[in-house]
N, C-alpha and C positions, 0 to 999 in steps of 0.2 A: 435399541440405541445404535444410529448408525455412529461411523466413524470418517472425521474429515481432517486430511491433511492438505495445510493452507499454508503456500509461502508465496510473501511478495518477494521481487525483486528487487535485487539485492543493492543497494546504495554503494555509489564509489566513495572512497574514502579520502576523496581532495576536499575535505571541506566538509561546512554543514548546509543541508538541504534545503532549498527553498518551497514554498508551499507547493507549488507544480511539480515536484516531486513526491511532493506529502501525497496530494490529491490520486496522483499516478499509480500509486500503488501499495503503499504501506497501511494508509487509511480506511481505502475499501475494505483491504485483506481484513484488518482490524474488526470492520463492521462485523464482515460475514463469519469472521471468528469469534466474535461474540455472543452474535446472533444466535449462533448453533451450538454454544455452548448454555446460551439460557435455554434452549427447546431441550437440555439435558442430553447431546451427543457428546460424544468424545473429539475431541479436536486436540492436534497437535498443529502450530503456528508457527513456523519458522522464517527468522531472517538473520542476515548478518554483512557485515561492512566486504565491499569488493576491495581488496587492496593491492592488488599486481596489476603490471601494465605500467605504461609512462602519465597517466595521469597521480598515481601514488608519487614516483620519481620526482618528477614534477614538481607537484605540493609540498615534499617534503625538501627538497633543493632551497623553493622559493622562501621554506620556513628554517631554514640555515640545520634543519634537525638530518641525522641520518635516518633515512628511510624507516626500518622496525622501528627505531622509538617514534616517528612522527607517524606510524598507523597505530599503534599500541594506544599513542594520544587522545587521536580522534576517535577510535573505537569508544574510549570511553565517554569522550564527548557526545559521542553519534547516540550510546546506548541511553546516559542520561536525560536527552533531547526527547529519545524516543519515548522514555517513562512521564515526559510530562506532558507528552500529548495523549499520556494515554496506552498505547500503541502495547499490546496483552499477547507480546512474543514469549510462549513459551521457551526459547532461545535465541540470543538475538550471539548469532555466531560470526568467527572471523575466516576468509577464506585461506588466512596465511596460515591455518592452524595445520598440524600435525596430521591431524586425520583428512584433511585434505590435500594436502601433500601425497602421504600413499593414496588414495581412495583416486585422484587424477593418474598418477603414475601406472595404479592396477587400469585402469580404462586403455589408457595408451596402450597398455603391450597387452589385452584381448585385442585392440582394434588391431593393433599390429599382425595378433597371430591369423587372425582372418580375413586378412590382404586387404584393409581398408585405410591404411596410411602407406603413403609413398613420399619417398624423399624426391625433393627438387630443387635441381641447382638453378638458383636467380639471382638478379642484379639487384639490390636495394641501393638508396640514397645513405650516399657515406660526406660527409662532413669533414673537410678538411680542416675547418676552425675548430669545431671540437674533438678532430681525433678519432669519431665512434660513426658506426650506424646510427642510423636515427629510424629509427620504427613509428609507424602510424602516428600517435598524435606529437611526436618531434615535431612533426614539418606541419606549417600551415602553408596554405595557397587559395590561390581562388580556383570556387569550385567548378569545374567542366561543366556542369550540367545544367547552372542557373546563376553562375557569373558572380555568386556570393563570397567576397576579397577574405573570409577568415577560414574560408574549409581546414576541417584537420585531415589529416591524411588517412584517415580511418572511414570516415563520416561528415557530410555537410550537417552542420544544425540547420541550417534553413532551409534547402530542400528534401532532409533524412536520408540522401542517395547515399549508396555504401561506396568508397572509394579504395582506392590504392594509391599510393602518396605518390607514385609515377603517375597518377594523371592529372597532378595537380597544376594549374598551370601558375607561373613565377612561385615557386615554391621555394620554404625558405629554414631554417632552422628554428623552434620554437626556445631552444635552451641560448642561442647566442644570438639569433637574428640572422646570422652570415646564410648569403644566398651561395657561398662560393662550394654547391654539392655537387656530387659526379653520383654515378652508379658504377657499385661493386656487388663482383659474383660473391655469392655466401649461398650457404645451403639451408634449406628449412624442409618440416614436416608437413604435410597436407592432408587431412581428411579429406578422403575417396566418396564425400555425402553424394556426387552425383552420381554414383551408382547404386544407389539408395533411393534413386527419384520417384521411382514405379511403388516403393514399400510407403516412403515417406505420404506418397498423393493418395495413396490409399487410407492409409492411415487418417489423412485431413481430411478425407471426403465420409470417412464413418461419422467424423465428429461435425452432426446437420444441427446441432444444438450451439454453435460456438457462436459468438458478436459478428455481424459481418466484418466490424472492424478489424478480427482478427482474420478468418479466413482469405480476407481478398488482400493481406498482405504475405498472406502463407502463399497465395497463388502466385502471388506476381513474383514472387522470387522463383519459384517451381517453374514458372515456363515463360516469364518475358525476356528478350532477348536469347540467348545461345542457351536460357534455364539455369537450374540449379550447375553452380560452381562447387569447384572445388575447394577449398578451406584451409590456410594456414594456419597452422597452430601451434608454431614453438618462433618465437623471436629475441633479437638479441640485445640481451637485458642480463643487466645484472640481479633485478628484484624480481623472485618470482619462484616457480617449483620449477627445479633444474628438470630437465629430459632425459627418463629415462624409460625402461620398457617393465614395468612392473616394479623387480627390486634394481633389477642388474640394469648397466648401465647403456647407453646407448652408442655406440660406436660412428663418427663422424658429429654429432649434438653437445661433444662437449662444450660447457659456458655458455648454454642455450637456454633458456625457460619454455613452461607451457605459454601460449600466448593467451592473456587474461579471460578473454569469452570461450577458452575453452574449457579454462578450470572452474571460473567464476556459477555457471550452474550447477557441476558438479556440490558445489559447497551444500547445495539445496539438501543434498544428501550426507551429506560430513557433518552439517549443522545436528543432522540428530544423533550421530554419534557423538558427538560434544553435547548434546541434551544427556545424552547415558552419563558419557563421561564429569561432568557437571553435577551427579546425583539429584538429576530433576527428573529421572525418569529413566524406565527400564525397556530393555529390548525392543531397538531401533529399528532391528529388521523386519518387524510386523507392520512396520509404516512403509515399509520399502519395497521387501522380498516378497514377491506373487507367490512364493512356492514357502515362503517363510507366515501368511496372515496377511499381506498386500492387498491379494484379490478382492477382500470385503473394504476396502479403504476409497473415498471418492477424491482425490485430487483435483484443486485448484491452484491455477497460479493468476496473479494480481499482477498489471506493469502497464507502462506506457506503451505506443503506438511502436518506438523505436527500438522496443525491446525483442517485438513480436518474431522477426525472422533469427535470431538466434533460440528462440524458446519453441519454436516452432518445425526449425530445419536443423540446425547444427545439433543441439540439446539430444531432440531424441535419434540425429544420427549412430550419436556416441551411443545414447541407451542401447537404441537397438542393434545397433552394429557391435556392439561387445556380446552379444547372444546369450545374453544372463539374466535373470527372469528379475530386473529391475522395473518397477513400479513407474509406469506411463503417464501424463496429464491426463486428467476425464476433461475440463475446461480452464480456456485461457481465457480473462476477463480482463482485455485492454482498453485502453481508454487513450482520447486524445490529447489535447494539448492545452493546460492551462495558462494564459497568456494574460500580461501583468500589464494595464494604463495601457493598451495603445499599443505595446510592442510585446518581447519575448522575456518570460525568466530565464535564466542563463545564471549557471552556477557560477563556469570559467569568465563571463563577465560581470558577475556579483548586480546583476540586474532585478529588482525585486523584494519581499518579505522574505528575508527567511526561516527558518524557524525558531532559530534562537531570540528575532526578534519578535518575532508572534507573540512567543509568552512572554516576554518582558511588559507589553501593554496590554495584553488581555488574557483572562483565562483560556486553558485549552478548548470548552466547550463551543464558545463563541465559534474558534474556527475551526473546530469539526464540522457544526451544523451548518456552516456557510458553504465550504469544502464537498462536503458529500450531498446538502439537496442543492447542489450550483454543478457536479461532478461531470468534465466532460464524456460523457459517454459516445452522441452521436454523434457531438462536431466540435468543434476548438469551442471553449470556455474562456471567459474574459475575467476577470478580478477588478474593480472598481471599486473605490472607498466611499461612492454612495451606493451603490447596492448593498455591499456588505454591512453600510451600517441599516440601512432600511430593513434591510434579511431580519438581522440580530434584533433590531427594536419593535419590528412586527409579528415575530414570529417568537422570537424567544420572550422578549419580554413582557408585552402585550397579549400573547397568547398562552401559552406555558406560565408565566411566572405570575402575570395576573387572575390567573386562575387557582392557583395555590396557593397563593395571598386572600383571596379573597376569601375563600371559604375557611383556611384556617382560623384566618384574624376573627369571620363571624361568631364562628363556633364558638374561639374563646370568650369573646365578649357576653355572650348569652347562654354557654351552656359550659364553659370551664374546658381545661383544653383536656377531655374524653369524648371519647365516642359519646354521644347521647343516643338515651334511650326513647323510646315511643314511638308512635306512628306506622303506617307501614307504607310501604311502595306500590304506585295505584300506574296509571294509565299512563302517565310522562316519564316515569323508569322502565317502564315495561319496552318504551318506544326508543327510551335511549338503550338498552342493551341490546336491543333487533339490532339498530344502527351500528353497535358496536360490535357485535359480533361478526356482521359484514364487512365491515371495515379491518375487522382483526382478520379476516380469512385475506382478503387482500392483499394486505399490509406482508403476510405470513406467505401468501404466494411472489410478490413481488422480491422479498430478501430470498426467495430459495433460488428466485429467477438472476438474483444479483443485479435487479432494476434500482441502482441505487437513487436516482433521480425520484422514481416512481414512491419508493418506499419512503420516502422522504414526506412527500406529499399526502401521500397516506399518514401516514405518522403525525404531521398537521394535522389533517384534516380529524383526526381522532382526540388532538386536543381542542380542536374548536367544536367541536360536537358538548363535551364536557362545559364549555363557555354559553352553547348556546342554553343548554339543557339549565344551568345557574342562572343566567339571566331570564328564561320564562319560567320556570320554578321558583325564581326571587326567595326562598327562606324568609328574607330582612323584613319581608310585607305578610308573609305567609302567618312567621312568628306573632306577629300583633293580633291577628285572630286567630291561628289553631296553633299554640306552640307543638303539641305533638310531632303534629306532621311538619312543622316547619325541621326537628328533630330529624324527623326519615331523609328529608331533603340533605341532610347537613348530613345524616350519614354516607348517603350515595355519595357525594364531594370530596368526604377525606378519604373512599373506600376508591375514589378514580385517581386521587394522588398516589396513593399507593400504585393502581393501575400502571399511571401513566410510567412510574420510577421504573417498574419492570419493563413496558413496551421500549422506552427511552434510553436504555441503558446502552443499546450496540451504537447510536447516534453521540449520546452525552451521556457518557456514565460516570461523570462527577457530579453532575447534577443529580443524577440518578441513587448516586451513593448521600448525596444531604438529603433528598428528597424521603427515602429510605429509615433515614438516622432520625428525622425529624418525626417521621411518623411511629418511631421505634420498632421498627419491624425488620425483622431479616428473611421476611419470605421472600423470596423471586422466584417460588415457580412459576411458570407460563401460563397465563390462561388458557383455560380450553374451555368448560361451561362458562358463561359470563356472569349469572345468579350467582355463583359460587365466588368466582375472581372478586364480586365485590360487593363480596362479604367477608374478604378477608381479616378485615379489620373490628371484633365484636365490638358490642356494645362494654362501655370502659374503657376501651382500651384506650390506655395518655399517648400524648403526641405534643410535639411544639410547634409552635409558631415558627417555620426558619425567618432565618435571614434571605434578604432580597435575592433572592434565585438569581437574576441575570438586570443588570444596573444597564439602561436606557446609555446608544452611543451619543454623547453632544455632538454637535455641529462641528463645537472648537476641538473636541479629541479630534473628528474627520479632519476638518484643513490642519491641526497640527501633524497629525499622522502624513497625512497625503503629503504635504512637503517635505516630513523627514524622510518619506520611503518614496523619493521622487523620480525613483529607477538604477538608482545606483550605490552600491554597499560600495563604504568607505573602510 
């Protein structure tokens, strides 16, 4: 039994997500956390709400709430969202917690004792109308590098360049609007990553198994222009873990915070002391500690494109630059940019589905399966309300659902709703379990590869095999001259539903779970012989008829949907 620890990236906590952040990261994690949990390994899954930094500020300003109770809020909105999509975090943690509090602080003062933070006195944008600093995403401007009028001072969303709100040009206050800013000396801490650069490129060039998408974003921060930078990481904020060097306190940082991406993947690892803590689980540091049970542990992390250079450079600066035998990535599995009608999702301008409204008009399966075989992996991804519905009525309902429909309904009608006895399996089962077992080994190597596109397809194609194998096998014609073997036939059918509930489950495991309940069975082991896998179900054994698996999208749901969701949350 191996062992996998899987954490997506971590959601900000201004709000609820829209699907391009579903797709991004939460959902794959999801798959491959399932995935690996039916092959019977141990997995631990972790994720939790980012709530420090001026986007928390922010959100909670603009929602009249004080900051802790407006992240306390959406934590639980965030986590409820996440139970209905599904989403099988063994803890879905917060990074304002307790344990990440000290767990940053201990980082800070190793990194300190080994000369890898230096203080620097700098000039930031100070805000005469409102009195304060304004750090990173206070100030918007247009972006230097591709002329885009909303950059924040952190980051353009349109062209992902990393910025500093000094190069913003006509830059302006995002809390008043007032352009009237000057710069003022203030002091802050910086991680020394660039004297790390020789460990760090090492490091990426062992990992020849990673997405290009991730590696050639690891690079270009590594050596385009002057190379890897050095790193702020305490800004002046009220919300956030004060600066300090361990327990004691920090002298010249007082009323300082860590700055959010420095604490924010730490949580990665505080998350599982809040799983100890939590009483969902014991002894955190066999997930963590190489020198603790680590070293047998494979790590994965799950996120978007823009995520890549903090989980790639800053992330393991901190690990490794604290010289503590903390637990390294084995692979990053990023992905690109899911883009909504024609333009962008966008949280901070409510452009798009977001989650909350997903499930309000359809089950969560629906947009799982659209989600993950649509998944951007190799280039931008688009979301359109006729694809999606063509996806879902050809694939889910037409393939999958009419195939469990059919064969149950038959069975009941002619043989009661048990297993029937008789007949045996001749040349046309012998040819569908070849196919199916090739198909299962694929299927099995594409989720280990995290081909989520691929496996998708597979995953299809192994219900249409099951459709074809019932429409030239026909039972309904078979039964009129040989009922026996029309029996055998009707066995293979309901013994592939079962099948397919196990295969199906890391994709659509609601479905998976009626499919299941319907055939009254609670086996989900994995198949490995395919004679065996389907024959799971003896002869007798009762089953129902479900209910329609997955209900055909109208034309009128599409254009009613498509103009309520016309790009703009209200």
């Amino acid at each position: 039994m191996a062992r996998h620890l899987i954490t997506s990236a971590i959601p900000y906590i201004n709000g609820i997500k829209h699907l391009g952040n579903l797709v991004g990261s939460q959902l794959p994690a999801d798959l491959f956390a399932r995935y690996q949990r039916g092959r019977g390994h141990e997995v631990l899954f972790l994720c939790a709400t980012d709530e420090h930094g001026t986007p928390a500020e922010l959100a909670a300003a603009k929602a009249g709430q004080p900051v802790a109770d407006y992240c306390a809020e959406m934590h639980a909105v965030q986590a409820d969202i996440a139970q209905g999509f599904g989403l099988s975090f063994d803890h879905f943690g917060r990074s304002s917690s307790p344990a990440n509090h000290a767990l940053t602080q201990h980082f800070a003062g190793k990194l300190a004792e080994r000369d890898l933070i230096r203080e620097v006195s700098e000039t930031q944008m100070y805000s005469h109308a409102d009195g304060r600093f304004l750090p990173d995403r206070y100030i918007e401007g247009t972006c230097p590098n591709c002329g885009f009028d909303s950059a924040r001072g952190d980051q353009c969303d349109n062209c992902t360049k990393q910025l500093d709100p000094v190069e913003l040009i006509n830059p302006r206050s995002v809390i008043s609007g007032s352009t009237d800013l000057e710069m003022r000396a203030t002091k802050h801490l910086y991680l020394r990553q660039s004297t790390m650069k020789d460990q760090l490129e090492a490091w990426i060039d062992s990992k020849t198994d990673w997405p290009v998408l991730t590696t050639s974003i690891a690079k270009k921060w590594l050596n385009d222009g002057d190379g890897l930078q050095d790193r702020g990481i305490t800004r002046d904020l009220d919300w956030g873990i004060p600066v300090k060097r361990g327990q004691e306190d920090w002298p010249g940082m007082e009323g300082k915070v860590f700055y959010v991406w420095f604490d924010a993947p730490i949580e990665y690892i505080a998350c599982a002391q809040e799983w100890v803590e939590a009483g969902k689980g014991q002894d955190w540091q066999r997930w963590w500690r190489t020198d603790m049970g680590a070293q047998d542990v494979t790590y994965t992390q799950f996120m978007g494109k823009d995520n890549v250079p903090f989980h790639t450079l800053s992330f393991p600066a901190t690990i490794l630059g604290s010289g503590e035998p903390w637990k390294l990535v084995d692979y990053i599995k990023s992905f690109n940019y899911l883009n909504y009608d024609g333009g962008q999702f966008s949280t901070s301008r409510g452009r798009g589905v977001f989650m909350d409204q997903a499930l309000e008009i359809l089950p969560a399966d629906y947009w799982r399966w659209w989600l993950l075989s649509h998944a951007p992996e190799s280039s931008d991804a688009e979301f359109t309300w006729d694809n999606f519905q063509a996806s879902v009525n050809k694939d889910l309902a037409d393939v999958l659902g009419n195939f469990v429909s059919r064969i149950t309904k038959f069975c009941r009608s002619k043989f009661g709703e048990t297993v029937p006895e008789g007949g045996s399996w001749g040349a046309q089962e012998a040819a569908l379990m070849a196919e199916l077992g090739q198909r299962l080994r694929a299927y099995e190597g594409h989720m280990e590869a995290m081909e989520v596109r691929k496996s998708a397809q597979e995953l299809r194609a192994i219900w249409v095999a099951g459709n074809e194998y019932l429409q030239s096998a026909a039972p309904w014609s078979t039964f009129k001259e040989n009922p026996e073997q029309a029996a055998a036939q009707v066995r293979m059918g309901l013994n592939l539903v079962r099948l397919y509930a196990v295969l199906s489950a890391p994709f659509i495991p609601f479905a998976a779970d009626r499919l299941l309940e319907a055939m009254k069975c609670d086996d989900r082991s994995w198949p490995g012989d395919m004679q065996t896998a389907l024959s799971a179900l003896p002869v007798g054994h009762g089953f129902e008829v479900p209910e329609v698996l997955f209900a055909k999208i109208t034309d009128e749901q599409r254009e009613e949907w498509q103009a309520r969701f016309a790009g703009q949350r209200s």
